[in-house]
C-alpha positions as CSV (number, residue, x, y, z in Angstrom):
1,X,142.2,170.2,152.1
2,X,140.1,173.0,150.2
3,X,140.0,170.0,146.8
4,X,138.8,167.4,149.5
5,X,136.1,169.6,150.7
6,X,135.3,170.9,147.1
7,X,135.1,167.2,146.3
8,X,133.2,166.2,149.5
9,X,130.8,168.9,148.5
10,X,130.1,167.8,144.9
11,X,129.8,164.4,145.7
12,X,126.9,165.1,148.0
13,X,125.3,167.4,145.9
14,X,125.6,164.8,143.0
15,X,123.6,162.9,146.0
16,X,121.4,164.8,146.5
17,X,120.2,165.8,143.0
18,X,119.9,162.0,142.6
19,X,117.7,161.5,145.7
20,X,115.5,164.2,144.9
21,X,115.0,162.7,141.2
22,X,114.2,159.4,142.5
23,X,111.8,161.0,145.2
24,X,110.3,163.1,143.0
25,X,109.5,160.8,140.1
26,X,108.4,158.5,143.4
27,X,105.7,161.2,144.1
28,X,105.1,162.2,140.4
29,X,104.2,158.4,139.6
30,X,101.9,157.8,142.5
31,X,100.2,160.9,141.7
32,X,99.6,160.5,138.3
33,X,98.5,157.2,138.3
34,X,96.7,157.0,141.6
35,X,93.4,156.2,141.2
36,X,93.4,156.9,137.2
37,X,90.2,155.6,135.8
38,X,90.5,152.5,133.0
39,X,87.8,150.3,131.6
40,X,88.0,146.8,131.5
41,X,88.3,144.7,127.7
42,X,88.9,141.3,129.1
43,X,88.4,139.0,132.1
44,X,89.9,135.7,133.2
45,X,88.5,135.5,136.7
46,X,92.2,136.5,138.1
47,X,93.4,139.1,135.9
48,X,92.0,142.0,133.8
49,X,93.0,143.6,130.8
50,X,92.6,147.3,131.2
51,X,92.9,150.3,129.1
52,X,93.2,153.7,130.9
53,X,92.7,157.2,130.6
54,X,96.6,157.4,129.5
55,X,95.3,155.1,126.2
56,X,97.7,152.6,127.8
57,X,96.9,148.6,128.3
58,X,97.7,147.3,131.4
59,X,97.2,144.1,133.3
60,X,95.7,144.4,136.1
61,X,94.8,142.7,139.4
62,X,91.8,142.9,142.0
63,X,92.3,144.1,145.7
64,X,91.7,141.6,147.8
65,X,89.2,143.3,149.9
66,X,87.2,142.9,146.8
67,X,86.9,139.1,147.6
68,X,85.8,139.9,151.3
69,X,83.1,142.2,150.0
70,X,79.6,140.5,151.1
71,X,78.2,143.4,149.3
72,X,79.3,141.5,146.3
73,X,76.7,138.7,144.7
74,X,77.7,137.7,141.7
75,X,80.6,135.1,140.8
76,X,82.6,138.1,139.4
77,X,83.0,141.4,141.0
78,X,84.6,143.1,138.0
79,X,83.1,142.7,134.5
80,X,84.1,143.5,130.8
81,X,83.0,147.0,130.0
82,X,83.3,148.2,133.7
83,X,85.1,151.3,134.6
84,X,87.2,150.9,137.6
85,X,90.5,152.5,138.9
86,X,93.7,151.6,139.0
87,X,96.6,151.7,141.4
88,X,99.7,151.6,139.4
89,X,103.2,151.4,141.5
90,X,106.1,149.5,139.9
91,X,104.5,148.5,136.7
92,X,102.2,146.4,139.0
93,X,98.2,147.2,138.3
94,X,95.6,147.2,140.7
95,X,91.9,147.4,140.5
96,X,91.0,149.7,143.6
97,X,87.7,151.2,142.9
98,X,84.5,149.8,140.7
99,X,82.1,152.4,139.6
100,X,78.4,152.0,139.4
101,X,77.6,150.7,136.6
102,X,75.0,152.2,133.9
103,X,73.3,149.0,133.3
104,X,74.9,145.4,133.3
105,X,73.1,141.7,131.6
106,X,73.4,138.8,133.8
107,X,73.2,134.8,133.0
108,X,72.8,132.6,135.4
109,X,75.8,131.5,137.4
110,X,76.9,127.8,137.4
111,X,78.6,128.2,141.1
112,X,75.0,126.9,143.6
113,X,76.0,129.3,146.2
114,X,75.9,132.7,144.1
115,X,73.1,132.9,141.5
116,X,74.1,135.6,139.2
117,X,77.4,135.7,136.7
118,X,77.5,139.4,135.3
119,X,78.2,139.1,131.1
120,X,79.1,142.6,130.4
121,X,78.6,146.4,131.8
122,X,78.1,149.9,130.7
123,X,76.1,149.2,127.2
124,X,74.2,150.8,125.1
125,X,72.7,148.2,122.8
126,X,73.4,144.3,122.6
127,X,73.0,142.0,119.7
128,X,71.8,138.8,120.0
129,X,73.1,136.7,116.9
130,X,70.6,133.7,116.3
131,X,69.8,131.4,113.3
132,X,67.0,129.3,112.3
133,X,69.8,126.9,110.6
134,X,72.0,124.8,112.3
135,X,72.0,124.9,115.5
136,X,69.0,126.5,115.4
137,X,67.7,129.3,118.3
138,X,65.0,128.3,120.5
139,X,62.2,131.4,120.8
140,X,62.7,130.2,124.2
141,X,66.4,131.4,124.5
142,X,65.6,134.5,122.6
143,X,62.7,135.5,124.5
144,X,64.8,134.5,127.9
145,X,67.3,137.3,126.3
146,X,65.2,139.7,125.5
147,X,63.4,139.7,129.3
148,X,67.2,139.6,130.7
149,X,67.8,142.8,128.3
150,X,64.5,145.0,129.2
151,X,64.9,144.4,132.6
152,X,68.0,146.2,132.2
153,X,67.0,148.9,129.7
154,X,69.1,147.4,127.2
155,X,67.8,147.9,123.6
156,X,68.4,144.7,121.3
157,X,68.9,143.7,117.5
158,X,68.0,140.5,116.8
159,X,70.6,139.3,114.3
160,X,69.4,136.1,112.3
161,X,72.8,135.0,110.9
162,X,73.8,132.4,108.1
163,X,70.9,133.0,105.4
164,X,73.4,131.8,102.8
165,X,72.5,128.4,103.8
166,X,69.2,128.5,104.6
167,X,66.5,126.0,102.9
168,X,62.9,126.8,102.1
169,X,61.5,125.9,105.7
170,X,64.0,128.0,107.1
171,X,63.1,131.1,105.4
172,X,59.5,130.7,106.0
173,X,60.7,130.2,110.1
174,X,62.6,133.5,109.9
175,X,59.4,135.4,108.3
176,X,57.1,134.4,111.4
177,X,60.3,135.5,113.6
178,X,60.6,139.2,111.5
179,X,56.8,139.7,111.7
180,X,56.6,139.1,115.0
181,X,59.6,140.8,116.6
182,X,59.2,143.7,114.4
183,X,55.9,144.0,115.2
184,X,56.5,143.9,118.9
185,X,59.2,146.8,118.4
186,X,62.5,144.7,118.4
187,X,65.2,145.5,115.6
188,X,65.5,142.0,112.9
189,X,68.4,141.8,110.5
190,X,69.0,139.0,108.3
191,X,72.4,138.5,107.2
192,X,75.5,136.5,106.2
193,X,78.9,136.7,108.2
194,X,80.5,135.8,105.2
195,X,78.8,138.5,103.3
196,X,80.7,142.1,102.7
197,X,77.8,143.9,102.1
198,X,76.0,142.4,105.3
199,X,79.2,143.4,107.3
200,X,78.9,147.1,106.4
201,X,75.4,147.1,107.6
202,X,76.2,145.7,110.7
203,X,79.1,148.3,111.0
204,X,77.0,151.2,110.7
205,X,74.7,149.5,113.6
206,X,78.0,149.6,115.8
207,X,79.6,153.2,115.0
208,X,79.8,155.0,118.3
209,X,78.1,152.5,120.4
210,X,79.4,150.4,123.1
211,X,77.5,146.6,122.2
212,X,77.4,143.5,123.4
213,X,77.5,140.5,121.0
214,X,75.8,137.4,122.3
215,X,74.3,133.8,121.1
216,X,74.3,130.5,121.4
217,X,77.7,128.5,120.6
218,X,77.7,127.9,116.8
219,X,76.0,130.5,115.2
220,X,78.5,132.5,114.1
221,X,79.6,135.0,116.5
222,X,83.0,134.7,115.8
223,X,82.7,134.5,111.7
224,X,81.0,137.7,112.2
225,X,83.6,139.3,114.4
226,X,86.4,138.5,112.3
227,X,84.3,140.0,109.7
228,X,84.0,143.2,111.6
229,X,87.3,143.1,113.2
230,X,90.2,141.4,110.4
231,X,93.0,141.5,113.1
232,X,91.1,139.8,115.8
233,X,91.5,136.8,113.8
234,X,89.1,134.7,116.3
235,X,89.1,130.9,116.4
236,X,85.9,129.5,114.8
237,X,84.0,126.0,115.3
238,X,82.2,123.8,113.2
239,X,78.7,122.5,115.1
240,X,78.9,119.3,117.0
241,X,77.5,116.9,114.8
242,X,76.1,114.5,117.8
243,X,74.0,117.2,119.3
244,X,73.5,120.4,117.1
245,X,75.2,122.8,119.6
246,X,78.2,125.1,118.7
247,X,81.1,124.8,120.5
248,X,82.5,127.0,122.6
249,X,85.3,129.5,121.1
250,X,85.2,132.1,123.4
251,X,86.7,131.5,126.6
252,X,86.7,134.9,128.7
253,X,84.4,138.0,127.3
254,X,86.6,140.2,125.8
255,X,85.9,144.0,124.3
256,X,87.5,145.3,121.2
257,X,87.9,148.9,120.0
258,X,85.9,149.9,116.4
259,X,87.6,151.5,113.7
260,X,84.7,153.9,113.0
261,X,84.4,154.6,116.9
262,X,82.4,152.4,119.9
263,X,83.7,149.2,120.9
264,X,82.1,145.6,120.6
265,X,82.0,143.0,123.9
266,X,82.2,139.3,122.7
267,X,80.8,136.7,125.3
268,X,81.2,133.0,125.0
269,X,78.8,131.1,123.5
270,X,75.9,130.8,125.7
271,X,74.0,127.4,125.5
272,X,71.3,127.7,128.4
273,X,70.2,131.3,129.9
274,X,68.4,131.6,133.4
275,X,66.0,134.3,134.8
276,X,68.0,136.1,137.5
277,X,67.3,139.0,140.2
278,X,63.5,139.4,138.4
279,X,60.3,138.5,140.6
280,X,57.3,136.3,138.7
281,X,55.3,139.6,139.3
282,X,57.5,141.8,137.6
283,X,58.2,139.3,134.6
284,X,55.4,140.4,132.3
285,X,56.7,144.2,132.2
286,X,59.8,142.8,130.2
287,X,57.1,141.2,127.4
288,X,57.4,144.7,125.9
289,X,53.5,144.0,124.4
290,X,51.9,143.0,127.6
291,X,52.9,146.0,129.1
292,X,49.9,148.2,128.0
293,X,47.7,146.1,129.6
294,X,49.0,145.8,132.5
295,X,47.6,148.5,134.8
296,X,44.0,147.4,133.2
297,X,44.4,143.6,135.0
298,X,42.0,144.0,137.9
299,X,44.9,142.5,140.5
300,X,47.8,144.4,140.7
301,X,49.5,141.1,141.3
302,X,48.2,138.7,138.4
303,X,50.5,136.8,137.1
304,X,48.3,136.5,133.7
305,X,47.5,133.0,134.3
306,X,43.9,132.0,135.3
307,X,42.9,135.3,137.4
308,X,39.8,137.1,136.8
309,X,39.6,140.1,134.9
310,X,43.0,139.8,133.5
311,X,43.4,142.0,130.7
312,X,47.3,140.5,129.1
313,X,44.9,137.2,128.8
314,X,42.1,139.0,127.4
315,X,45.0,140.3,124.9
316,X,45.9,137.0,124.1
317,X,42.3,135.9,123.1
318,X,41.6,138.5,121.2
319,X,44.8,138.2,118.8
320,X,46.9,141.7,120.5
321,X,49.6,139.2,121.8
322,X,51.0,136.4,120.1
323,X,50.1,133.4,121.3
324,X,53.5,132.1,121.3
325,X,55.1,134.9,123.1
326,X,52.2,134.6,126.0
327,X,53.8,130.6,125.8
328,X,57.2,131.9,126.4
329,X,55.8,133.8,129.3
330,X,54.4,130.9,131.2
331,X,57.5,129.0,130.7
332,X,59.6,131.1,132.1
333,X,57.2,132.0,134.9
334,X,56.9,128.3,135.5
335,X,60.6,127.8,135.6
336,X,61.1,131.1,138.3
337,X,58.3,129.2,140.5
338,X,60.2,126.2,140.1
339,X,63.7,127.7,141.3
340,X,62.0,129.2,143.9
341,X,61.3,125.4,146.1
């Protein structure tokens, strides 16, 4: 009887010590991981890659109260470079809280009911790669950047890529481009992707910054990123022949981690960019060289177009503004007006 009840007795406490090891890693796991804060490298619309606080990678998954949210008005409640937290119970991931972001840069959504799609979060520079080759960059899409950018307080590089194969009229296109952008007080780099020396430049433009890399499809995001990045290994296009325009060979933004510290957003290639969530009268504050002139206008509402005693026009006339920056300016203000019937 006394072995039985010895037996009876270790048993249980064999049963015990197991219970109390499965309830306390139970408790240890939700406490740890509860609400741990990650940032988000890539999104597919219905999953997220997310690196947390741990330096683990986990995929993740949005609450569904997220969905419900009318708060919400873009197409994608969680972006690439947002921090967020993260639920973690089983191995399974969930996004339960979104922090405000620092700044964010918008496109224009292709969904008619919601207007804005949010690019990237949390940045402290973006680079806009462009070329005056094949397929060349509009000074419309550029400038349409830029406004997205300063209405944001996001600082930009302009990055004219594929010099290697530019021709005489090309080189004299990029000169007006540097003058003016430089002169304006935007940062102009002309490289090669394919150039090692040009690669360490951009490098040191990157160390210990969080930036977004953006452009139109084709200009050689991608042979620049492999550049930076070797192991990314990044599928690249050839231009369509039939119209000029890259391809796309992004799919989902997606952030990657620098060697030399910061990290670097890659968006797909964007081919058309739309002014979102800025009013026509606040548009000429994000023309960076109209803005001293501004208070001097005798409306506080001119629109710089035919109102008396507008000083941005006076600007113009008198050779302070380039005339083809005061053009971009009325397109895009005639585009808003147009979007708004």
């Amino acid at each position: 009887m006394r072995l039985l009840w010895q037996a009876h007795s270790s048993y249980m406490a064999l049963l015990c010590r197991i219970t109390c090891l499965w309830v306390g890693r139970t408790l240890y796991k939700k406490i740890t991981f509860a609400g741990m804060e990650a940032r988000i490298y890539k999104s597919t619309g219905s999953w997220y890659v997310a690196k947390g606080a741990d330096g683990v990678v986990y995929k993740a998954r949005m609450k569904g109260l997220f969905k419900h949210d009318k708060g919400i008005t873009s197409t994608n409640p969680v972006a690439v470079g947002d921090y967020v937290d993260l639920v973690i119970e089983n191995g399974d991931a969930m996004i339960s809280v979104i922090h405000d972001r620092r700044n964010y840069i918008v496109r224009e959504s292709p969904h008619g009911r919601v207007k804005k799609h949010i690019v990237a979060a949390n940045m402290d520079q973006a680079i806009l790669v462009t070329t005056v080759a094949t397929p060349r960059t509009s000074q419309g899409f550029m400038d349409r950047f830029l406004v997205t950018a300063a209405a944001y307080h996001i600082p930009v590089i302009l990055l004219f890529n594929k010099k290697d194969i530019f021709r005489e009229k090309d080189i004299e296109q990029y000169a007006i481009y540097e003058d003016m952008y430089s002169e304006i007080g935007y940062t102009v780099r002309l490289i090669s992707a394919t150039d090692a020396t040009d690669i360490g430049m951009v490098q040191e433009m990157l160390a210990g910054k969080t930036t977004l890399l953006s452009g139109h499809s084709g200009v050689g995001k991608s042979t620049l990123i492999n550049g930076l990045l070797p192991a990314s290994h990044l599928k690249t296009t050839a231009v369509s022949d039939w119209s000029g325009k890259g391809q796309h060979t992004t799919t989902f933004a997606e952030m990657f981690d620098l060697e030399d510290g910061g990290s670097l957003i890659d968006t797909p290639g964007i081919r058309e960019l739309g002014i979102v969530d800025i009013e026509k009268v606040e548009l000429s504050h994000y023309f960076l060289e109209m803005q001293p002139y501004l208070q001097a206008c005798r409306f506080n509402s001119c629109l710089h177009l035919n109102e008396p005693g507008c000083a941005v026009r006076a600007a113009v006339d008198e050779g302070k503004i380039y005339p083809e920056r005061y053009i971009s300016y009325v397109t895009i203000l005639a585009s808003m007006e147009e979007k708004s019937h």
